[in-house]
mmCIF file of the C-alpha atoms, coordinates in Angstrom:
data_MODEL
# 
_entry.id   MODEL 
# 
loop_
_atom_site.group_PDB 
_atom_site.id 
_atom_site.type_symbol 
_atom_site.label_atom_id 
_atom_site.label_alt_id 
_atom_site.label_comp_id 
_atom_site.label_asym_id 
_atom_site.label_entity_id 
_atom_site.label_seq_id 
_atom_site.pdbx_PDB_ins_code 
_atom_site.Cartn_x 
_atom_site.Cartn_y 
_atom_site.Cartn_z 
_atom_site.occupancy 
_atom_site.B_iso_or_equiv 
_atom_site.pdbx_formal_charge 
_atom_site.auth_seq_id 
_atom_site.auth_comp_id 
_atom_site.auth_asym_id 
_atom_site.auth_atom_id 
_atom_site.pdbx_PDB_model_num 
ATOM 1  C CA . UNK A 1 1  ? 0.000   0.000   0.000  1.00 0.00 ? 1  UNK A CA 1 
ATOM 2  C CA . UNK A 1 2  ? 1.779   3.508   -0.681 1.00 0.00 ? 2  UNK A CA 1 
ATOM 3  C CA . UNK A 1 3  ? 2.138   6.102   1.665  1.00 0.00 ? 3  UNK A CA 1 
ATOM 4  C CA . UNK A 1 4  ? -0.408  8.431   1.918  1.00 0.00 ? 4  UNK A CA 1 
ATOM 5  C CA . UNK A 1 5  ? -0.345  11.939  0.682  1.00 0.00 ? 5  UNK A CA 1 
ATOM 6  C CA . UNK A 1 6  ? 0.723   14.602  2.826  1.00 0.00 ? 6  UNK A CA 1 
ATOM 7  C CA . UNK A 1 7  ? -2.416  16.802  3.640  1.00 0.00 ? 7  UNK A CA 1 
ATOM 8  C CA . UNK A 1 8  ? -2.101  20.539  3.710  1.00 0.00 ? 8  UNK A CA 1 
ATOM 9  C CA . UNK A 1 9  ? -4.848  22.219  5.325  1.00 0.00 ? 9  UNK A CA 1 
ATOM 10 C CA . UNK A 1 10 ? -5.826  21.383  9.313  1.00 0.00 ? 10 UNK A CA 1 
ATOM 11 C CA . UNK A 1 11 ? -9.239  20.193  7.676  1.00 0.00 ? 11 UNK A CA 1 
ATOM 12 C CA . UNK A 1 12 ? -7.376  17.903  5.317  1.00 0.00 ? 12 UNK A CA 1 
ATOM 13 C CA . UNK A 1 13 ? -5.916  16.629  8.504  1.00 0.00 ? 13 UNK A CA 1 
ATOM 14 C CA . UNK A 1 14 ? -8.715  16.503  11.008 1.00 0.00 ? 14 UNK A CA 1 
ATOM 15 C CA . UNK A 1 15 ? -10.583 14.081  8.327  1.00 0.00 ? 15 UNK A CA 1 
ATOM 16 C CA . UNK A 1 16 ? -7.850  11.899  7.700  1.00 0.00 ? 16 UNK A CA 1 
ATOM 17 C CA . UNK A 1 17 ? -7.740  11.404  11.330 1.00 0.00 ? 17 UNK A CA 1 
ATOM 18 C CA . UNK A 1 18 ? -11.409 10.563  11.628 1.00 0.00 ? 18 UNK A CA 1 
ATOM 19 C CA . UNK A 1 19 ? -11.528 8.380   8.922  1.00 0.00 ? 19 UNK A CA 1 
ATOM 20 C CA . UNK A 1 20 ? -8.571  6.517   10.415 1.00 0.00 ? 20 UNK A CA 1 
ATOM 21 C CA . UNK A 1 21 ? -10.861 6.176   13.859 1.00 0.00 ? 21 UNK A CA 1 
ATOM 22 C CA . UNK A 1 22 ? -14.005 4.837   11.762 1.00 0.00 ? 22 UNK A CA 1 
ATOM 23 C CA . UNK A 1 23 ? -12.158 2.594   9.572  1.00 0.00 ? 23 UNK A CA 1 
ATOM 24 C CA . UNK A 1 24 ? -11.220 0.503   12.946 1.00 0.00 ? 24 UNK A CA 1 
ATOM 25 C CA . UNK A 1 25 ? -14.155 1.068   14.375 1.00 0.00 ? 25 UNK A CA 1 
ATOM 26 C CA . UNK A 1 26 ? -16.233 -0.301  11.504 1.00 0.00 ? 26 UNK A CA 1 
ATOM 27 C CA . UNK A 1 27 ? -14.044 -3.054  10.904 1.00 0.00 ? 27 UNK A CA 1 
ATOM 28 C CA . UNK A 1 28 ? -14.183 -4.196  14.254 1.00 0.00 ? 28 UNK A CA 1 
ATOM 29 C CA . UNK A 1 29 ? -18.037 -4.378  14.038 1.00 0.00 ? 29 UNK A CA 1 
ATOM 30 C CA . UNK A 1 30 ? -18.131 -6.394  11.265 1.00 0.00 ? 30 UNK A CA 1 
ATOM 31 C CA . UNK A 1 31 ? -15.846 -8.750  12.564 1.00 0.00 ? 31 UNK A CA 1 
ATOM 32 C CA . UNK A 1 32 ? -17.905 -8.926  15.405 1.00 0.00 ? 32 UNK A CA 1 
ATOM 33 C CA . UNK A 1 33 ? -21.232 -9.312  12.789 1.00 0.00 ? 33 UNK A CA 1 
ATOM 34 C CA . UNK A 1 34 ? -18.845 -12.185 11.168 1.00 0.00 ? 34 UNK A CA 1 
ATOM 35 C CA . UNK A 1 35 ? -18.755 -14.230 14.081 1.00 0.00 ? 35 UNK A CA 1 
ATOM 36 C CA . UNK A 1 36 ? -21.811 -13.868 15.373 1.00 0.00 ? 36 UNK A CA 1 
ATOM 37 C CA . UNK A 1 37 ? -23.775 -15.223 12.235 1.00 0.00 ? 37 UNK A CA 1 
ATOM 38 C CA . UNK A 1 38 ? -21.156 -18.106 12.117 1.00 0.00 ? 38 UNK A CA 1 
ATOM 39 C CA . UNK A 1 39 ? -22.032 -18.678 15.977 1.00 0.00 ? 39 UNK A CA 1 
ATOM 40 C CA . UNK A 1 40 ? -25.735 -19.216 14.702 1.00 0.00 ? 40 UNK A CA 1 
ATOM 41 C CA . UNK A 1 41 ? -24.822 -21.368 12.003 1.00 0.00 ? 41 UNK A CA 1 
ATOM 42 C CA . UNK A 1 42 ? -22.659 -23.748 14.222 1.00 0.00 ? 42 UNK A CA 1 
ATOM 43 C CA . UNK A 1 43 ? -25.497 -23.869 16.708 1.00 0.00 ? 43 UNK A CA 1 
ATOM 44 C CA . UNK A 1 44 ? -28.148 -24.594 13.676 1.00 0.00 ? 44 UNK A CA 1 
ATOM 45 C CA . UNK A 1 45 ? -25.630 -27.631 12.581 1.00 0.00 ? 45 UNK A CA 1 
ATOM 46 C CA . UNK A 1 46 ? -24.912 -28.964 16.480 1.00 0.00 ? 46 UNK A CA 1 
ATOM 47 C CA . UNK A 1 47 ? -29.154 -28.789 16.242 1.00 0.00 ? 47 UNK A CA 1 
ATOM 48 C CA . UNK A 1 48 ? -28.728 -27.287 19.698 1.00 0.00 ? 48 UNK A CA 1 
ATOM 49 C CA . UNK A 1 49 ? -32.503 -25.462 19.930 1.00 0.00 ? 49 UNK A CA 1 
ATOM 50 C CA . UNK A 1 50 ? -31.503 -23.118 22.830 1.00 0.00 ? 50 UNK A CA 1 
ATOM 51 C CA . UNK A 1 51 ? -27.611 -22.555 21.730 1.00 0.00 ? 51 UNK A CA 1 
ATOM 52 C CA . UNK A 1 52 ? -29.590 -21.182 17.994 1.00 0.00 ? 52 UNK A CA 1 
ATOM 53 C CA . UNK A 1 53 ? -32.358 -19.268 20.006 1.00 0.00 ? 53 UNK A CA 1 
ATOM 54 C CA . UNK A 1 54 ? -29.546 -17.110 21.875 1.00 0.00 ? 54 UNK A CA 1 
ATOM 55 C CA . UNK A 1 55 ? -27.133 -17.640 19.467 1.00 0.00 ? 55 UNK A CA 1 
ATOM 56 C CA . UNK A 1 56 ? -29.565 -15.863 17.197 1.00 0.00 ? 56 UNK A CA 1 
ATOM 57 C CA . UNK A 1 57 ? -30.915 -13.096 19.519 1.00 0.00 ? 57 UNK A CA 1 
ATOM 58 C CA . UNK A 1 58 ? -27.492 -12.020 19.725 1.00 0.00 ? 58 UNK A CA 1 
ATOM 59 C CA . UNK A 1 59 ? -26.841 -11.608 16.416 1.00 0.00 ? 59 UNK A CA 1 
ATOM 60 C CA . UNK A 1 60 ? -29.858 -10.012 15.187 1.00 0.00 ? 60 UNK A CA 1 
ATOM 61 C CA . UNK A 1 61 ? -29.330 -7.351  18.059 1.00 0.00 ? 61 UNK A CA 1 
ATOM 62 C CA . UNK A 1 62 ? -25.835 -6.852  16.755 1.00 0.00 ? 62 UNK A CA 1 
ATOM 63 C CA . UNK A 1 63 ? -27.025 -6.533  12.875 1.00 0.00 ? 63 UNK A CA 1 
ATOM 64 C CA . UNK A 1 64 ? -29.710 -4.158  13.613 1.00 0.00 ? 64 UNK A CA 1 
ATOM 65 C CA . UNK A 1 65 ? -27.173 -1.588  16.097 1.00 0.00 ? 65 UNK A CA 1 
ATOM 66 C CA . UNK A 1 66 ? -24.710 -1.657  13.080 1.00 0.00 ? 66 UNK A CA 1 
ATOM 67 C CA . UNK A 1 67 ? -27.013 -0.485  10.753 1.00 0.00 ? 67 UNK A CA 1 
ATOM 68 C CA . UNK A 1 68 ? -28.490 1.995   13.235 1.00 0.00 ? 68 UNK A CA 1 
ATOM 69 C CA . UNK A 1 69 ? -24.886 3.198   13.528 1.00 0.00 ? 69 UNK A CA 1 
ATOM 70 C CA . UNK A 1 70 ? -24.067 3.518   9.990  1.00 0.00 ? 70 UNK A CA 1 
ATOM 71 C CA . UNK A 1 71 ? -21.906 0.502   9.592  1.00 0.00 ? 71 UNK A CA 1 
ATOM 72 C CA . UNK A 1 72 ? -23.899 -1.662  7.370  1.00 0.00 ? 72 UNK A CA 1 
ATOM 73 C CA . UNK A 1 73 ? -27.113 -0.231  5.144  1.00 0.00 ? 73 UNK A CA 1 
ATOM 74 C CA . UNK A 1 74 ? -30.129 -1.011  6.854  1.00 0.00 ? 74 UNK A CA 1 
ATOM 75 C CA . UNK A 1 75 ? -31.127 -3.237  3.624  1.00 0.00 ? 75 UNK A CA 1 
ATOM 76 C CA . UNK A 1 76 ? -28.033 -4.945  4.316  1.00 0.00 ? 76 UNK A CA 1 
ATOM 77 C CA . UNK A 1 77 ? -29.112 -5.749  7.806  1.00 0.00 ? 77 UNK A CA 1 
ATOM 78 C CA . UNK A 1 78 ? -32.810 -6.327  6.963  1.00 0.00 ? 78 UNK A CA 1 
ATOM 79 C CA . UNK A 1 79 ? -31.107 -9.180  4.580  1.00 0.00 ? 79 UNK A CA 1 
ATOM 80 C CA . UNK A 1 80 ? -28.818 -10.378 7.020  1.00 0.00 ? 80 UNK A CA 1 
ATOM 81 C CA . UNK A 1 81 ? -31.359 -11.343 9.827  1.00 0.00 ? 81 UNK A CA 1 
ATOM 82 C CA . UNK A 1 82 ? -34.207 -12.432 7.363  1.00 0.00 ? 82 UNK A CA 1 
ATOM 83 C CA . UNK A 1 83 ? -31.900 -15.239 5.845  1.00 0.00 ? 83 UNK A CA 1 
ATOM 84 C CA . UNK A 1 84 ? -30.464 -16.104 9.474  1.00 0.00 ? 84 UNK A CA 1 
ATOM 85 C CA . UNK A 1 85 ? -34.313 -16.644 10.736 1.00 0.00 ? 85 UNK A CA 1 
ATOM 86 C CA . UNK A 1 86 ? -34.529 -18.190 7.458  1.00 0.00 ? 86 UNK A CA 1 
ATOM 87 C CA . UNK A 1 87 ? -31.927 -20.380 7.973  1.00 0.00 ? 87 UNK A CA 1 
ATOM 88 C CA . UNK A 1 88 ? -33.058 -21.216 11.664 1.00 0.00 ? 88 UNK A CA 1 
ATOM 89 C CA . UNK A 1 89 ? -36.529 -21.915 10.918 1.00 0.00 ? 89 UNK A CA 1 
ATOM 90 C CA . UNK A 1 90 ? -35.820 -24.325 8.353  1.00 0.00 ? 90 UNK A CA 1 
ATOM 91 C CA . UNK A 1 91 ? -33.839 -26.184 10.550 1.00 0.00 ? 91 UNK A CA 1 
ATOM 92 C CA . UNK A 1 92 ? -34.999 -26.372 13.647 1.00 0.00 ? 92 UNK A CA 1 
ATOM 93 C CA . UNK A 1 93 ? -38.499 -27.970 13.615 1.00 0.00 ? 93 UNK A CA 1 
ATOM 94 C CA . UNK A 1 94 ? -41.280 -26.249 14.477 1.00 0.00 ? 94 UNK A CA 1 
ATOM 95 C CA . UNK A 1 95 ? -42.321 -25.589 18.028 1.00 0.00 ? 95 UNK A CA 1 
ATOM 96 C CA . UNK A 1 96 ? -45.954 -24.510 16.847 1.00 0.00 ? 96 UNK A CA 1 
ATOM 97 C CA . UNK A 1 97 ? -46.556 -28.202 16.240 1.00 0.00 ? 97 UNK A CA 1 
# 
């Protein structure tokens, strides 16, 4: 990766820095977001009902505070947690029974 430019204004400077701050901070959420949905598909394949249940409450919290926070779209999330409940529902049988 080259160096960066060298910024000449304080502006120039003060958004560099930000962006420097969100870039981790964003990255580090998704990570998070990336674990969490693999936690709910480990649980779905161990067929462990309560492991999924929390497994998935945790995630679907997590999903819907990125996109509140700007992280990930909120059409992104919306996607995200319908094809996890998806994936959940499908493979759990149903409790309605």
């Amino acid at each position: 990766m080259p160096a960066p430019a060298v910024k000449k204004n304080e502006s120039a400077i003060k958004r560099t820095r930000q962006t420097e701050k969100r870039t981790i901070r964003n990255r580090s959420v998704k990570s998070m977001l990336k674990t969490l949905i693999k936690n709910v598909e480990t649980e779905v394949s161990n067929k462990s009902t309560e492991g999924v249940k929390t497994a998935l409450g945790k995630a679907i919290i997590a999903i819907d505070k990125a996109a509140q926070k700007g992280v990930i779209h909120k059409s992104t999330a919306s996607r995200k947690v319908s094809r996890l409940t998806k994936l959940v529902n499908s493979a759990l049988p149903s409790e309605a029974a």
